[in-house]
BANUVEX-755302 format. One record per residue (C-alpha): x, z, y; residue number from 1; residue in one letter. Coordinates in Angstrom, 1 decimal. Layout:
BEGIN
R c1 c3 c2 nr rest
R X Z Y NUM a
...
END
This chain:
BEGIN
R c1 c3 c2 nr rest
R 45.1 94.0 10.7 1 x
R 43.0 92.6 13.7 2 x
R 45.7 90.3 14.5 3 x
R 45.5 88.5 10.6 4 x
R 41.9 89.2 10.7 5 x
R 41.5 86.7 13.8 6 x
R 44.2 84.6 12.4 7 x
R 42.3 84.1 9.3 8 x
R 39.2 83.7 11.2 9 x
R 40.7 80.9 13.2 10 x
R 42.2 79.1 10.1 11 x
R 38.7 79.6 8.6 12 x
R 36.9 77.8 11.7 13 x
R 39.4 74.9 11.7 14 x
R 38.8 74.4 8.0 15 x
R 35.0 74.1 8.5 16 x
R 36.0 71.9 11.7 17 x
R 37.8 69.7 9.3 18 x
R 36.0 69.9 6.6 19 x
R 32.9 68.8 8.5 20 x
R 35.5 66.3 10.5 21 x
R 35.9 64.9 6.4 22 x
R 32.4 64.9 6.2 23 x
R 31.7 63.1 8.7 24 x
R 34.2 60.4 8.3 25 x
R 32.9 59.8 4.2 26 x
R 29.1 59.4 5.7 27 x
R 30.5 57.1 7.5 28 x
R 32.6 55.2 5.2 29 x
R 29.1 55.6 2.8 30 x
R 27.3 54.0 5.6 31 x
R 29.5 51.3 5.9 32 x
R 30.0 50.7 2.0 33 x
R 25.9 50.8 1.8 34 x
R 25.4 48.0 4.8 35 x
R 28.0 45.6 2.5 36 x
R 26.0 45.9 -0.3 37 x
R 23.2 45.4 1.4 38 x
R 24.3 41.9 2.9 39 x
R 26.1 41.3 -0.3 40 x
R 22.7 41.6 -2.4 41 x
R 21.5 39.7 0.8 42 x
R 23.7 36.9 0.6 43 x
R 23.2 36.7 -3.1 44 x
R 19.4 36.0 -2.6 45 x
R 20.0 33.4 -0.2 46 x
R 22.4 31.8 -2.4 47 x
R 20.0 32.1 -5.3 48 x
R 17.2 30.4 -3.0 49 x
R 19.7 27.5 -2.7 50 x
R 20.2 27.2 -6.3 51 x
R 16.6 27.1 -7.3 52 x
R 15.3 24.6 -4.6 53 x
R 18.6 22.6 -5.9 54 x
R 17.2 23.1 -9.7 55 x
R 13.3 21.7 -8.7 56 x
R 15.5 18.6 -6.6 57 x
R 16.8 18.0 -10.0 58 x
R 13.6 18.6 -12.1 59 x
R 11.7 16.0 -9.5 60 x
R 14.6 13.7 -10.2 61 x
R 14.7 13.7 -13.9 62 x
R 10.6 13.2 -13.5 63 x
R 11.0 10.4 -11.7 64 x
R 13.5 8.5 -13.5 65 x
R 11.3 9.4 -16.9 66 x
R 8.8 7.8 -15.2 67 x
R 10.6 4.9 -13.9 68 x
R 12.1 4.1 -17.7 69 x
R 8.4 4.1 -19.3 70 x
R 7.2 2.0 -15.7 71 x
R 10.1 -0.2 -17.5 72 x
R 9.1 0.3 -21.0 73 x
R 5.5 -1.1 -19.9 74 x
R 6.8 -3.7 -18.1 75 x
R 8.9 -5.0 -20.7 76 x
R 6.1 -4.8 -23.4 77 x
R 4.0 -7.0 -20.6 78 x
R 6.8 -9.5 -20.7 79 x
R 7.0 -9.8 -24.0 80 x
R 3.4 -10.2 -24.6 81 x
R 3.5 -13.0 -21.8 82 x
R 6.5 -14.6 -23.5 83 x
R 4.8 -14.7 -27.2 84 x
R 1.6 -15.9 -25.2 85 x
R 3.4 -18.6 -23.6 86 x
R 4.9 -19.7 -26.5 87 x
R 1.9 -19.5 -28.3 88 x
R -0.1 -21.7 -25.9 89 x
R 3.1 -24.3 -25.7 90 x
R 3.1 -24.1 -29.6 91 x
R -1.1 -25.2 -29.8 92 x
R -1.5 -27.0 -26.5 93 x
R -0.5 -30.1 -28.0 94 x
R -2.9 -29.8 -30.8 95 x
R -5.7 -28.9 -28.2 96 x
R -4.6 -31.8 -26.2 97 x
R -5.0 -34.3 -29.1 98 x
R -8.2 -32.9 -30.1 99 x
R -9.9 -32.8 -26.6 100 x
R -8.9 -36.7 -26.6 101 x
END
């Protein structure tokens, strides 16, 4: 009975040793699975970073170009004033002209 009762003992201590071994070796694979996420989440803030400077890039871009189609909206409302001005004084000027002589 001594013999199976050391026997036992001894399976029962390299169970625990295994067991613990098992342990061990799932803390570790935890570890490892946790430091991934981490540089995974890490990663994904960095690439989120990117996208939003690349979104204000855009937003500063359209801004611009809005306000380089109403610089050109203005500027073709001044040409066309100047046009209907010039036309206007070629139009009178020889009345002017006649009357001033």
């Amino acid at each position: 009975i001594e013999g199976d009762i050391l026997a036992l003992g001894s399976q029962v201590s390299e169970a625990q040793t295994a067991l613990e071994t098992a342990v061990e070796q799932r803390r570790g694979r935890e570890q490892e699975v946790s430091t991934q996420v981490e540089l995974l989440r890490q990663a994904q803030a960095d690439e989120q970073t990117k996208v939003d400077a690349l979104s204000n890039k855009v937003k500063a871009i359209i801004e611009e170009r809005n306000l380089l189609d109403r610089s050109i909206k203005d500027r073709t409302v001044e040409l066309e004033l100047e046009n209907k001005l010039k036309e206007t004084l070629l139009r009178t000027l020889p009345t002017q002209v006649k009357e001033l002589e």
